[in-house]
Each structure stands twice: as C-alpha cells, then as structure tokens.
N, C-alpha and C positions, 0 to 999 in steps of 0.2 A: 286571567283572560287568555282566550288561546285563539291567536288572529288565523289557526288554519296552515297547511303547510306552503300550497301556493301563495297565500297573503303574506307568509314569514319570510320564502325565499324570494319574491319579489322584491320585499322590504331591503334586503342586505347583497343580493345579487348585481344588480343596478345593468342590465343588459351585458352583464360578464365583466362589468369594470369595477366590481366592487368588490364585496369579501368573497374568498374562496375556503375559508376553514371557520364554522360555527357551532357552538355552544350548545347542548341542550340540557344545562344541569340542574333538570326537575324531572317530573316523573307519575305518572299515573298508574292505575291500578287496576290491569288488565292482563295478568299473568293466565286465566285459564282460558284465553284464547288471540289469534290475532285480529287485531282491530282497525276498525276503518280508518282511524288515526294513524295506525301503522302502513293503511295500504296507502292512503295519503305521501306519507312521508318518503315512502319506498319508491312511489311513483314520481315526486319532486325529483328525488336524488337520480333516478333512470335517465329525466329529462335534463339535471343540470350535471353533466360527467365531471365535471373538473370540479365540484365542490365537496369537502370531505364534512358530515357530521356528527361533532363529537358527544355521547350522551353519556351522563351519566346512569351506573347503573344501579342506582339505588341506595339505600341505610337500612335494610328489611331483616338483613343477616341472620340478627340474633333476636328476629320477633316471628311472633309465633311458634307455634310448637316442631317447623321442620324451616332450616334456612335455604331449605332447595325452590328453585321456580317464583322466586321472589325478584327478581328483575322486572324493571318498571319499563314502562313504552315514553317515550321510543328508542331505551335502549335496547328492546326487543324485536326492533322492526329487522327486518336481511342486511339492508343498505346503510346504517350508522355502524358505529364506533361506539362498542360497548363499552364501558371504563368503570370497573371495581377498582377498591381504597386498598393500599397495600402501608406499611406503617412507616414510619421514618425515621432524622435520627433529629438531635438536640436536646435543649434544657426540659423543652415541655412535657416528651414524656416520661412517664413515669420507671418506676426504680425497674421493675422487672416487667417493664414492655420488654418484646426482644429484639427492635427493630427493623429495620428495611428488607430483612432475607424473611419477613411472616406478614402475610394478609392482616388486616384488621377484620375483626368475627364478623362487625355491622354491614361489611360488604355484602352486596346482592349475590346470589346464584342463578346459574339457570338450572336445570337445561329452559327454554323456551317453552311457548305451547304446541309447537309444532315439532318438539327434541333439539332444536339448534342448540348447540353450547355455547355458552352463554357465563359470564362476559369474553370481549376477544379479547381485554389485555388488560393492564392493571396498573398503576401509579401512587407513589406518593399521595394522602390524602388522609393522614390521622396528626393531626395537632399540626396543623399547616398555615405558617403565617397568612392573611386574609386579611382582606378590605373590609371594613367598616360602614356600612351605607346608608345613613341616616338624615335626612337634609333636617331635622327637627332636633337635631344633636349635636354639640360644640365637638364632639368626637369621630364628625361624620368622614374625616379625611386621617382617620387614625386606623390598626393593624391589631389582627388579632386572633389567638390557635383556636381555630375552629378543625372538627373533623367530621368529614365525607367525602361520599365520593363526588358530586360538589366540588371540591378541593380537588380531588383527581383530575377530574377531567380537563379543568384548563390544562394541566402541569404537559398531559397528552397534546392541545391545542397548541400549546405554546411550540412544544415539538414539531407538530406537523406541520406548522408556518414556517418553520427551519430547515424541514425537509422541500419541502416547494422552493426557498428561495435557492437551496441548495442545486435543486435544477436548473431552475431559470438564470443560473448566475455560473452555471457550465462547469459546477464543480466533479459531475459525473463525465469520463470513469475512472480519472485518475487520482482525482482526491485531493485537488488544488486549482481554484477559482480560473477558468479558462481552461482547464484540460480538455472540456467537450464543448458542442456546443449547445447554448441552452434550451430550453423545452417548457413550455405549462404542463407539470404533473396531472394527471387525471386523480379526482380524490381516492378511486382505486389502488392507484401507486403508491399515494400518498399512505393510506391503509395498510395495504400489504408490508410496506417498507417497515411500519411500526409493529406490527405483527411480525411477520421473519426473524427482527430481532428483540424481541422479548425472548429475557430469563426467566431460569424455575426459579420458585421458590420453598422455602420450607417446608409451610404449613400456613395454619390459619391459628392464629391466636385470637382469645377473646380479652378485648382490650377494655377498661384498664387493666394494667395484672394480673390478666386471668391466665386460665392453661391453657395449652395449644388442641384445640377438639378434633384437630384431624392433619393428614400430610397432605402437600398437595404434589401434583403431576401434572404435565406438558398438555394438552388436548382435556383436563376432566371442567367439571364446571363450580370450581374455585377461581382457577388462575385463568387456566383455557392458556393462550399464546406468553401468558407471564410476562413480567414487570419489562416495561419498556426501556432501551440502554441507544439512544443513539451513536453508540462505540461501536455496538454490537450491531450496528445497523447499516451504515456505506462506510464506503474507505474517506477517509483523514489521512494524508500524504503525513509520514511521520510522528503519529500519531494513534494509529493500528494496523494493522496488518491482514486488511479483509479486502477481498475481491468482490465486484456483484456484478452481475448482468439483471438489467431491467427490462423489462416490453409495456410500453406504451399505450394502452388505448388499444390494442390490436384488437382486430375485428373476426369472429367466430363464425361458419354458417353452420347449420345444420348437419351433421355426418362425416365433418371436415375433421384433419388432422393437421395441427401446429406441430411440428419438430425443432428441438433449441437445444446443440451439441455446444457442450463445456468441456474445453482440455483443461486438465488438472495437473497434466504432466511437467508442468512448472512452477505449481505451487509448492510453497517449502517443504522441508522432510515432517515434520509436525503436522503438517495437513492433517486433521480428522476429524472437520465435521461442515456438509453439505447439507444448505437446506433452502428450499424453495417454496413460496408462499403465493397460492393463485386467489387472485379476488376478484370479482364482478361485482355491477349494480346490477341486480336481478329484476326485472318488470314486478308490480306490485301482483299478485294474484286476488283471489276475492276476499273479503273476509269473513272471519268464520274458516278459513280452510284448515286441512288436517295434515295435508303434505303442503307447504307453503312456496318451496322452490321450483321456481317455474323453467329452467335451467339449471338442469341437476351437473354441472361440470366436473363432479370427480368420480 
C-alpha cells in the first residue's frame, strides 16, 4: 500500500516536530522514465528542507540481461538519497567474497532516465545482521544475514541522524561538543556531508564467490560518491585531521553569484586533497520529462 508522498510526510513529520531522516527501503519499477511518483516525492522533500530521504536503490544488479538503469523510484527521484549495497566483513560471508573495498553485483545502477547518476552513495548491506519481523513467529524479536540494499540504507540513515545531532549539539567547527553553535541541518547538508565523504572503491563483485565484472570510479554509476566513512566526513577533535566549512540553507536568485574563500595556508605539509560537494532540493518538474533538472546549478 503506498499512502502517497504528502500522506507519508505528513504521517512522520508531525508540523517539524517529528522525524527529520526517513527510510524508503522498497522500490518500484520505473527505470524508463520519471514518474509522478517521483514528482511527488521531489515535490514533498522542496517543501519540507530539513528532512533527508533515504532510498534504497534496489537488488536488480545481476538481473536481466544489462545491470545499468536498474535503480528503482524513489531512489531515482533528484531530491532522495540513493543507497547501493557494498559488501562487508565477518563469519557470514563467504571464503572468497572480497569484502568492504567491492560493491555487491545485486546492487542497482543507474544512470537514471533522465542520465542522473545514479546511486549517490553506497553502504554496508551484503550479509548484514537484521531484524526478524514476524508477529506469527516465536522468532519475531530474533536477528538475521540478510542482504540488500535494504540493509544499506538504514546503515546511511543511522549515519545521517549522527550528522544532524552533530550540528545541533555544536560539535561543528571544531570537532568537540560546544565548539559552535548549534543549528537544525537542512536534509541538503545533511546529504552532501554523506556524499563529500565517500570512498572509492574497487570494483564490483558478483557475490557469492563470484569474479569481480568490472572496476569502479568516483562520479560513474556503480559507486557514483562511494562508500560512506563518517571519518572522512567532519572533524573529530583528536580523532582525524579534517577541516570543513559548511553553508546552510543559503539562498540562490537567479543570475547571482555566491563566492566562499578557503585559506589553506595552514593546513599541514600533507595537505592534498580538497573537495566540495553542492546539493539542492530541486522543485519537482513534470513527469514524463527528458531534462528533469529544473535548476541546473553546476
């Protein structure tokens, strides 16, 4: 049953005092275009800025005869949080998985229907302890290795609720609780901050024990932004060694120009590697469209 995206955000929003990071780990089947479903949900996330959500982007990978444009809505839509399965470590799997540095094969692709790439980031999500939920079953409060991305996407959610509190609780910008003062992230921020620090990774393996069918790269649409590291994401006083400037919500007009000067001239002799990550909630466009960005910002 799918109560609609205004009926869904209403349900969990609660007039801004309820949740701000939600879940969408299912998926429909609308890869050769975008859908009203997606204008929908694009349009929700425009009106509610401070909410991030998270979708999974599918188990399509290794079905069919090509694993590209296999991303499910709405992790297809502009404004979510796309999440492919990257693999992990322990008992469950198997002798020659190669783990956490290779994609799982069953992971979605994009590009989108409209070329977006597709997914933005990747997680943890092949043989991933899981909840059990069966109210008909003496096992319904028992655990157990399930794999998808499904399984990803919380691992992403759980993340972005860490990064929110991380604001609100003023650990931005010095990396220890009270350094700033605190702020409600916009689910933009929220976004981008997970995306910025994603790693590459190796490749794609087809899992179980299979070979690796391809390498992957920064931007293609395997990994796109790569495995999320919140190390690699804001500074931890004692704990890494990273600098960030953030912007907020800041507001754009038409033909205007944002300038944001970074001296670097005091970052350690090692310094060598700058990276900045722009996100908007984009207005839903129609659907059916063929350029879909209605706010084309790079």
């Amino acid at each position: 049953y799918d109560p609609g995206a205004a009926r869904l955000f209403s349900s969990f929003y609660n007039n801004g005092k309820g949740a701000k990071v939600t879940i969408g780990s299912w998926g429909r089947n609308y890869q050769s275009r975008y859908s009203q479903e997606c204008q929908d949900v694009d349009a929700a996330l425009h009106i509610h800025e401070d909410v991030l959500y998270v979708a999974s982007s599918g188990n399509g990978g290794d079905s069919g005869s090509t694993s590209w444009r296999t991303v499910k809505n709405p992790a297809d839509c502009k404004n979510t949080l796309s999440v492919g399965a990257s693999q992990s470590y322990g008992s469950a799997i198997k002798s020659d998985d190669l783990g956490p540095s290779y994609m799982a094969s069953f992971s979605a692709r994009g590009p989108t229907a409209d070329g977006r790439i597709a997914p933005d980031v990747v997680a943890p999500g092949y043989m991933i302890n899981s909840a059990i939920s069966d109210p008909t079953s003496s096992t319904n409060c028992a655990f157990a290795k399930w794999a998808g991305t499904s399984m990803a996407a919380p691992v992403v959610a759980g993340a972005a609720a860490q990064i929110r509190q991380y604001f609100a609780e003023g650990w931005y910008p010095g990396g220890f609780k009270g350094s700033g003062l605190g702020f409600e992230a916009s689910g933009s921020l929220v976004k981008a901050v997970l995306m910025n620090g994603g790693q590459l990774l190796k490749g794609v393996q087809r899992v179980p024990n299979g070979p690796v069918t391809t390498k992957t790269q920064f931007y293609d649409n395997n990994q796109n932004m790569g495995v999320i590291n919140l190390m690699k994401s804001l500074p931890l006083f004692r704990y890494n060694q990273i600098n960030a400037m953030v912007v907020n919500s800041d507001e754009i007009t038409r033909g205007a120009t944002h300038r944001y000067d970074l001296d670097v001239r005091n970052c350690p002799q090692d310094f060598n590697q700058l990276s900045a990550t722009l996100v908007w909630y984009d207005p839903a466009p129609a659907s059916n469209c063929q350029h879909c960005l209605v706010n084309n910002l790079d």
